[in-house]
C-alpha positions as CSV (number, residue, x, y, z in Angstrom):
1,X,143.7,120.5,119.3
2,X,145.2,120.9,115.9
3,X,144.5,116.7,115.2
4,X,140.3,118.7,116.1
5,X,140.6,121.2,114.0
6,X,141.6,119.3,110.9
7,X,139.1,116.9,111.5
8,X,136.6,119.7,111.3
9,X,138.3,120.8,107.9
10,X,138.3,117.7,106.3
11,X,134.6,116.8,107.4
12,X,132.7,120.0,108.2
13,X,130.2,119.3,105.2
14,X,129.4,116.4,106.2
15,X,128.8,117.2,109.8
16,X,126.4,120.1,108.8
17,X,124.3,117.2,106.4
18,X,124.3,115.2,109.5
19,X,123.1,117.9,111.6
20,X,120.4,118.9,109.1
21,X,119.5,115.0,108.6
22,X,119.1,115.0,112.4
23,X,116.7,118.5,112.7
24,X,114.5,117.1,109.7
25,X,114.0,113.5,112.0
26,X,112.8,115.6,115.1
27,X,110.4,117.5,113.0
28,X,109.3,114.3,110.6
29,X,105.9,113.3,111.4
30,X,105.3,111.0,108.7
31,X,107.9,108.3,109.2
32,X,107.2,105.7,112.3
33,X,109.6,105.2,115.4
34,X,111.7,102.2,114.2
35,X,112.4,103.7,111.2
36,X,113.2,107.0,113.0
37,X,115.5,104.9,115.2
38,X,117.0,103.2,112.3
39,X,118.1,106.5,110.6
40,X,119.6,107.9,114.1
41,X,121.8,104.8,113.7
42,X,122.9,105.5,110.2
43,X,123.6,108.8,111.4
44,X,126.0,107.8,114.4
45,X,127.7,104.9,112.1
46,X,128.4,107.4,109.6
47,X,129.8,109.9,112.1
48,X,132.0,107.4,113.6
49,X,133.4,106.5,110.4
50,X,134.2,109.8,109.5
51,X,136.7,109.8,112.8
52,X,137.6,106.0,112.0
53,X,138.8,107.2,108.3
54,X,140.3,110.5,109.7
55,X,142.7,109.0,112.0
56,X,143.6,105.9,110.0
57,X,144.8,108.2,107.1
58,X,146.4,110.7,109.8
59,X,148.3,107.8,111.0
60,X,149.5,106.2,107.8
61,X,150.7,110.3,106.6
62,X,153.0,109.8,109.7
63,X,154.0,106.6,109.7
64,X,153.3,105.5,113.0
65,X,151.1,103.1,115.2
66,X,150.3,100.8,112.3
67,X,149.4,98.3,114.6
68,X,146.4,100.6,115.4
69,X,145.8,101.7,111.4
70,X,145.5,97.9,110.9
71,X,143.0,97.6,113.4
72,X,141.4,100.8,112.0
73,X,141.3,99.7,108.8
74,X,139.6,96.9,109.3
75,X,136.9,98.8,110.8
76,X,136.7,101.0,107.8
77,X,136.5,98.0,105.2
78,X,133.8,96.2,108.4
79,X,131.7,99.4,108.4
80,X,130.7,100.6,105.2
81,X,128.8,97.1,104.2
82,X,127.4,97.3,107.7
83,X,125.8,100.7,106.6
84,X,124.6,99.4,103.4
85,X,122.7,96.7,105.2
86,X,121.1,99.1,107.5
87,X,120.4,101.4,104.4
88,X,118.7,98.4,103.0
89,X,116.9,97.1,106.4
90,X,115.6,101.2,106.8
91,X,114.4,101.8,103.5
92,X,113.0,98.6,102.7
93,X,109.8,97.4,103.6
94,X,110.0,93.8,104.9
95,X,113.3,93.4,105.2
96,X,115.2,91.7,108.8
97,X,117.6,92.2,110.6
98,X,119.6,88.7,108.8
99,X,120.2,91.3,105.6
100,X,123.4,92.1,108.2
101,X,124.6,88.9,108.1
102,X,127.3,88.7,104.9
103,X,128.4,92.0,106.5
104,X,129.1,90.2,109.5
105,X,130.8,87.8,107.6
106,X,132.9,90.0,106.2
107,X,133.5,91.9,109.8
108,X,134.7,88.3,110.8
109,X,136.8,88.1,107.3
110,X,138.5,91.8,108.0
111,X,139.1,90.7,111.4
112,X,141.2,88.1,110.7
113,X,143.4,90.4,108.3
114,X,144.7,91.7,111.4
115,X,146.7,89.3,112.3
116,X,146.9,87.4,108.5
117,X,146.7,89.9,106.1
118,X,144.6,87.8,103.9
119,X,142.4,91.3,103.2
120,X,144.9,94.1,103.8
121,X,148.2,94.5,105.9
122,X,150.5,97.5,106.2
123,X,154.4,97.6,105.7
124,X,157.4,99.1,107.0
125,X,157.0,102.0,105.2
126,X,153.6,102.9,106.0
127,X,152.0,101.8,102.6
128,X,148.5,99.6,102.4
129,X,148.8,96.5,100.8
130,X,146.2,94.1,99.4
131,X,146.2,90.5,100.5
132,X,144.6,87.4,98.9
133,X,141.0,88.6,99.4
134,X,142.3,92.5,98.7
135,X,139.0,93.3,96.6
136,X,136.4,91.3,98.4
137,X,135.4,94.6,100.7
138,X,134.9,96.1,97.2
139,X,132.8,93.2,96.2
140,X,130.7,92.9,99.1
141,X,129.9,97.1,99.1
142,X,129.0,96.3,95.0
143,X,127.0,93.5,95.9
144,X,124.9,95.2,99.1
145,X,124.7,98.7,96.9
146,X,122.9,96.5,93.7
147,X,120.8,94.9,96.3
148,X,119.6,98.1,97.9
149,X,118.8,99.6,94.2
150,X,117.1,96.5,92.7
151,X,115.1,96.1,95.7
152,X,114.4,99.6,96.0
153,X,113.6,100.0,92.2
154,X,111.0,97.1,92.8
155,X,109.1,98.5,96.1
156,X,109.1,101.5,93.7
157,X,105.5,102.7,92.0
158,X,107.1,102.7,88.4
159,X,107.4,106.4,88.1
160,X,110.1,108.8,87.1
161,X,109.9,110.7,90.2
162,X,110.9,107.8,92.3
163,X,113.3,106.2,90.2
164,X,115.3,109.0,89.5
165,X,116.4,109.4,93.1
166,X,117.3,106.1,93.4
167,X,119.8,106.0,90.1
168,X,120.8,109.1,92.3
169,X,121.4,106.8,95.2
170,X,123.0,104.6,93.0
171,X,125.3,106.8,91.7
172,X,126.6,108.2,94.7
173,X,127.4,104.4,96.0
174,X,129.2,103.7,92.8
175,X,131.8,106.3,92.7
176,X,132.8,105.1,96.4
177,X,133.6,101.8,94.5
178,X,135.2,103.3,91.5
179,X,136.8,106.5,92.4
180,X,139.4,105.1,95.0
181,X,141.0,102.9,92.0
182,X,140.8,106.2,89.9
183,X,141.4,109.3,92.1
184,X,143.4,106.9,94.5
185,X,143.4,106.6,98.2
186,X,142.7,110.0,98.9
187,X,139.0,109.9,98.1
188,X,138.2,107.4,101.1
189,X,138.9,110.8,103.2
190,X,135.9,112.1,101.2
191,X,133.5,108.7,101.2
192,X,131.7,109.4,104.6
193,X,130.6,113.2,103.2
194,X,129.6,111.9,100.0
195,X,128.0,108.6,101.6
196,X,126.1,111.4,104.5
197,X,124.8,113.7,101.5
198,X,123.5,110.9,99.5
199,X,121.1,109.4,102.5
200,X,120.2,113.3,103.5
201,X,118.9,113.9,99.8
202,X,117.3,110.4,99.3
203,X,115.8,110.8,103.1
204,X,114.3,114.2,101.7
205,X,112.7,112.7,98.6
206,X,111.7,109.9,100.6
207,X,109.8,112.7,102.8
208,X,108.1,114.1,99.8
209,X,107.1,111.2,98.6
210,X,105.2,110.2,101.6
211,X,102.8,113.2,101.2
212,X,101.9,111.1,97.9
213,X,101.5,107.5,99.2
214,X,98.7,105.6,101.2
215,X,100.0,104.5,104.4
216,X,98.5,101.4,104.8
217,X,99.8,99.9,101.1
218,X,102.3,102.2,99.9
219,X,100.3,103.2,97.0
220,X,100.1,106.4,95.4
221,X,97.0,107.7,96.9
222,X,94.0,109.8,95.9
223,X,95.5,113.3,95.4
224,X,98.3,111.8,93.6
225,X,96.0,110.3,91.4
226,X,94.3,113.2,90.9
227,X,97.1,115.0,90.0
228,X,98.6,113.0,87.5
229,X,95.9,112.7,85.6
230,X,95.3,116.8,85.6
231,X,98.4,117.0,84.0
232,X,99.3,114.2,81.9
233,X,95.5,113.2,80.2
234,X,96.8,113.4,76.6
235,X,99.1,110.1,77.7
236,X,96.5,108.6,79.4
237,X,95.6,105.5,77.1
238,X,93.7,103.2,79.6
239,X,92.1,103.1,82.8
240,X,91.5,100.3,85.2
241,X,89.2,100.3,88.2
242,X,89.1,97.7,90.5
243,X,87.3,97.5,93.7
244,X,87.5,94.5,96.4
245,X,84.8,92.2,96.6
246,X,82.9,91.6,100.2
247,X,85.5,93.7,102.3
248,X,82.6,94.6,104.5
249,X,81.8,91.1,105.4
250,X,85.5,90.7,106.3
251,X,85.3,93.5,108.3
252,X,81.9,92.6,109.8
253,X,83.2,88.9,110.8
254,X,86.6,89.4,111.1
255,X,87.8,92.6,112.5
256,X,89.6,95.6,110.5
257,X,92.6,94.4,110.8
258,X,91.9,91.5,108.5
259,X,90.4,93.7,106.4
260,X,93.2,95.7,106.6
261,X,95.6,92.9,105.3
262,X,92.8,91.9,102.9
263,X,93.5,95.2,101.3
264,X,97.5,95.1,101.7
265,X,97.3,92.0,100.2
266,X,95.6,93.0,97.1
267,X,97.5,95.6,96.6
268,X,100.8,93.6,96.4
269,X,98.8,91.8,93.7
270,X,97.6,94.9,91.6
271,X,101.4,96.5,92.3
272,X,103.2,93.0,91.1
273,X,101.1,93.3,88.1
274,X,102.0,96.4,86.9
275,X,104.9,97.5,84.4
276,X,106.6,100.0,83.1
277,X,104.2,103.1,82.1
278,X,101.3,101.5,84.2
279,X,101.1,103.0,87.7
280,X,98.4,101.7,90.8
281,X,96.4,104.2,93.3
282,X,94.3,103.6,96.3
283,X,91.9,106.0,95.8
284,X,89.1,105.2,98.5
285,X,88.6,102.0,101.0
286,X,89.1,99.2,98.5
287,X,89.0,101.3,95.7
288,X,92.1,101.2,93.2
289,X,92.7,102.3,89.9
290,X,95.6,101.4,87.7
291,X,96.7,104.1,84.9
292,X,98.1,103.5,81.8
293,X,100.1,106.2,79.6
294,X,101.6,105.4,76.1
295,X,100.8,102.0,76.4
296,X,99.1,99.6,73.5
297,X,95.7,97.7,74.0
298,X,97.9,94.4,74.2
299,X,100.2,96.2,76.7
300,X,96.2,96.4,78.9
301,X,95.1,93.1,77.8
302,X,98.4,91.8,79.4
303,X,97.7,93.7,82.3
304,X,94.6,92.7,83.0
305,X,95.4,89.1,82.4
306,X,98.4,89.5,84.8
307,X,96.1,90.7,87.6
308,X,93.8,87.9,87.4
309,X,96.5,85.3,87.8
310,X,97.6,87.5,90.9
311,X,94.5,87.6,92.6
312,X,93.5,84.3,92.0
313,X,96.7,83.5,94.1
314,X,94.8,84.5,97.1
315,X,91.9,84.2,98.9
316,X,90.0,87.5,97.8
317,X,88.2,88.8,94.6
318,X,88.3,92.1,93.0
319,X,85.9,93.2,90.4
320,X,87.4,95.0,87.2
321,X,86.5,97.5,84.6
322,X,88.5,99.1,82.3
323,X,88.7,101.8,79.3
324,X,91.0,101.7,76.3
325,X,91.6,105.3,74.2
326,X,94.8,106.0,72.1
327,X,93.3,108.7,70.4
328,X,94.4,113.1,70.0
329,X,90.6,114.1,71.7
330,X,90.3,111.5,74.5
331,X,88.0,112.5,77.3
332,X,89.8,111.1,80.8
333,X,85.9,111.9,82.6
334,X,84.7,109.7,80.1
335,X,87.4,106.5,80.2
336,X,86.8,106.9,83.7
337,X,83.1,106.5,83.9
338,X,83.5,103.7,80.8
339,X,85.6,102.0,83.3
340,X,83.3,102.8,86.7
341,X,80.7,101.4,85.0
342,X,81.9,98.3,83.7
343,X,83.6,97.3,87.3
344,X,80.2,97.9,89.1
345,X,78.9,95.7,86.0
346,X,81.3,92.7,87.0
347,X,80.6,93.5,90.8
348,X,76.8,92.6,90.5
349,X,77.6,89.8,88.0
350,X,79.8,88.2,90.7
351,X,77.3,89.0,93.7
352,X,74.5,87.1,91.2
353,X,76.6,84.0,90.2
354,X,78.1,83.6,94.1
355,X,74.1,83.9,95.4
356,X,75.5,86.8,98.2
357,X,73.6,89.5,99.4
358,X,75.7,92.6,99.1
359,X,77.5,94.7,101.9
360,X,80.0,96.7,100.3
């Protein structure tokens, strides 16, 4: 009873988190079932660290069963890469299930400590001692964690608001790396809390950012469109509209779900094209619009010629307008119909050249 109630001392904040990670996933509407399922399992691995960590340390304060701490720690140094790769398989569009496999590896690796202590083994006195391979569970958490945040960073829509919580992320991964050679052993009694509050907050922005995103692409979508450029029109410098060509026909003769990848697909184009200060929206159907803030007419130019090269990679056609204006008394009504026009210019030019009748 006493072993209980320290747990509960020594990991009360992070059960509460966990708890309130677990209330927003019953009430989430937004998020689909795998991913749902995904986070229940981050939940449970963290939790079952937590008990891994507390009784490994509780048994190296006494001094005894350090056949079992050995065991334990090799779970410890096996689970915290493990949760990294789920991180990176739940956050991540795309990503599979092999993502696990250098953690697995390195389960294998941590497994075989036991009984060689070519990772870790602990002495007669009760004292953890690095083998051979001592740092690699370091270097395998560093290498999932930059991973997670480059990858994250590129699925990203190049705004503040989205990479600031992932630096966040970042952060909170780092200090498990760094701290334990600073603060010392003691802060691996605090990893699972700070590791359970970090996925709580990011799973919380993640939330809030949904209410901003089209579901289908994962582009900012009309109303965040709308509100960016309410509030930030002095920065606007240029405006890009695109709109797909013959969507209808693809539609008509293929079904909607080819047009829905027809869309998908254009929109990893237009989002692969973009840079820093240059943001894509889905704002209708096939309707996009890329917006440019603080940026230079050869910053556009390269823009523009990066999206041709893009589409031209695949097997559908956009047509493009776009408006340049750096200048103090900028009209964003007027760039936008500037750009409008000249996209529904190039559409009829490219339904004239190609001899089609138009349906869309």
């Amino acid at each position: 009873m006493e072993l209980f109630k320290d747990y509960l001392l020594y990991n009360w904040a992070m059960i509460l988190v966990l708890l309130a990670f677990i209330i927003m996933l019953i009430i989430t509407v937004f998020l689909d079932k795998r991913t749902i399922i995904r986070m229940y399992i981050l939940i449970a691995s963290v939790f079952i660290l937590s008990i891994v960590v507390f009784v490994e340390f509780y048994l190296g304060d006494i001094n005894e069963y350090n056949e079992v701490r050995v065991v334990l720690t090799a779970i410890r140094y096996s689970s915290t890469p493990i949760i990294i790769a789920l991180i990176l398989l739940t956050l991540v569009k795309k990503s599979r299930w092999f993502v696990l496999i250098p953690a697995f590896i390195l389960t294998i690796i941590n497994i075989i400590s036991i009984f060689t202590g070519i990772v870790f083994s602990v002495n007669a006195f009760g004292d953890l001692i690095r083998g051979p391979l001592g740092y690699l569970p370091y270097i395998g958490v560093g290498v999932y964690s930059v991973a997670l945040v480059i990858t994250l960073v590129r699925q990203a829509n190049k705004q503040p608001t989205e990479i600031i919580p992932i630096i966040f992320l970042a952060f909170s991964f780092s200090t498990g790396l760094v701290f334990p050679f600073i603060i010392g052993k003691d802060y691996s009694k605090l990893f699972t809390t700070s590791l359970a509050i970090a996925l709580f907050v990011y799973y919380v922005f993640l939330i809030l950012q949904l209410t901003k995103k089209d579901a289908l692409t994962g582009l900012l979508n009309r109303q965040a469109y709308y509100s960016f450029i309410s509030a930030n029109a002095k920065d606007i410098t240029a405006i890009v509209s695109i709109d797909m060509n013959g969507l209808k026909a693809i539609n008509d003769t293929q079904g909607h779900q080819a047009g829905d990848d027809a869309i998908s697909s254009v929109a990893v184009s237009l989002q692969r094209a973009t840079k820093y200060r240059q943001t894509v929206y889905r704002i209708g159907g096939d309707e996009f619009v890329i917006i440019c803030y603080k940026t230079k007419k050869e910053d556009l130019d390269d823009l523009l010629t990066r999206i041709n090269n893009n589409l031209s990679s695949t097997t559908y056609s956009c047509s493009i307008g776009y408006c340049f204006d750096n200048s103090d008394d900028k009209n964003i009504d007027d760039m936008i119909k500037i750009s409008d026009d000249m996209m529904y210019q190039d559409k009829a030019n490219y339904y004239e050249k190609n001899g089609l009748k138009r349906r869309n």
